[in-house]
C-alpha positions, 0 to 999 in steps of 0.5 A: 458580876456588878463589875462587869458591864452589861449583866446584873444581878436581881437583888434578894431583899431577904435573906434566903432559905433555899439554895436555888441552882438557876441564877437569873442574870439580867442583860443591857441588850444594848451592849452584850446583846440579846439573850440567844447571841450571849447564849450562843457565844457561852456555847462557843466558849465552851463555858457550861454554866449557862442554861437555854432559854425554855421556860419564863421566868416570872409570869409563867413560873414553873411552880405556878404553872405546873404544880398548881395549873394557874395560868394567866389570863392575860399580857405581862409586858412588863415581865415578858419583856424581863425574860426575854433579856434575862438569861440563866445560869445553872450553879451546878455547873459551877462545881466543876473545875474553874467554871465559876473563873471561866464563866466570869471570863466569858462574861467579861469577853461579851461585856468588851465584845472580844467573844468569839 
């Protein structure tokens, strides 16, 4: 993914001891788009990997949220501004035959702006 213009990665300063199946990926909106056109042309695709945008991914985790009842008490600019240009990709779904080579492949066609 670093060689595809457009999308980055979050980097792990640690080395992980979980295995986590939704991989955050990070747009320049400026060259692929917002989040919900890339989501779009990965449907049109027909590339499975990627996931719809229904739950924030920093201020508003999950983790926090539902199994702790924190919720915050006030703006994050910062971070909702991160989520609203961050998109998922689900691992699961890269399992299945090719779909890691034809996710990359999409990922390359919204980089060049070749996508249908």
């Amino acid at each position: 993914l670093k060689d595809i213009e457009g999308f980055d990665t979050f980097a792990c300063p640690l080395p992980a001891e979980r295995v986590y199946w939704r991989v955050p990926l990070r747009l320049t909106t400026e060259r692929v788009g917002t989040a919900d056109s890339v989501i779009n042309r990965f449907h049109r695709s027909g590339c499975p990997v990627i996931m719809e945008k229904s739950r924030r991914l920093v201020h508003q985790h999950n983790a926090i949220t539902d199994f702790y009842g924190v919720r915050a008490k006030g703006p994050f600019p910062v971070s909702e501004q991160m989520t609203k240009d961050t998109v998922l990709l689900n691992a699961f779904s890269f399992i299945h035959d090719n779909a890691a080579e034809r996710a990359l492949e999409t990922l390359r066609a919204i980089s060049l702006g070749t996508a249908k």
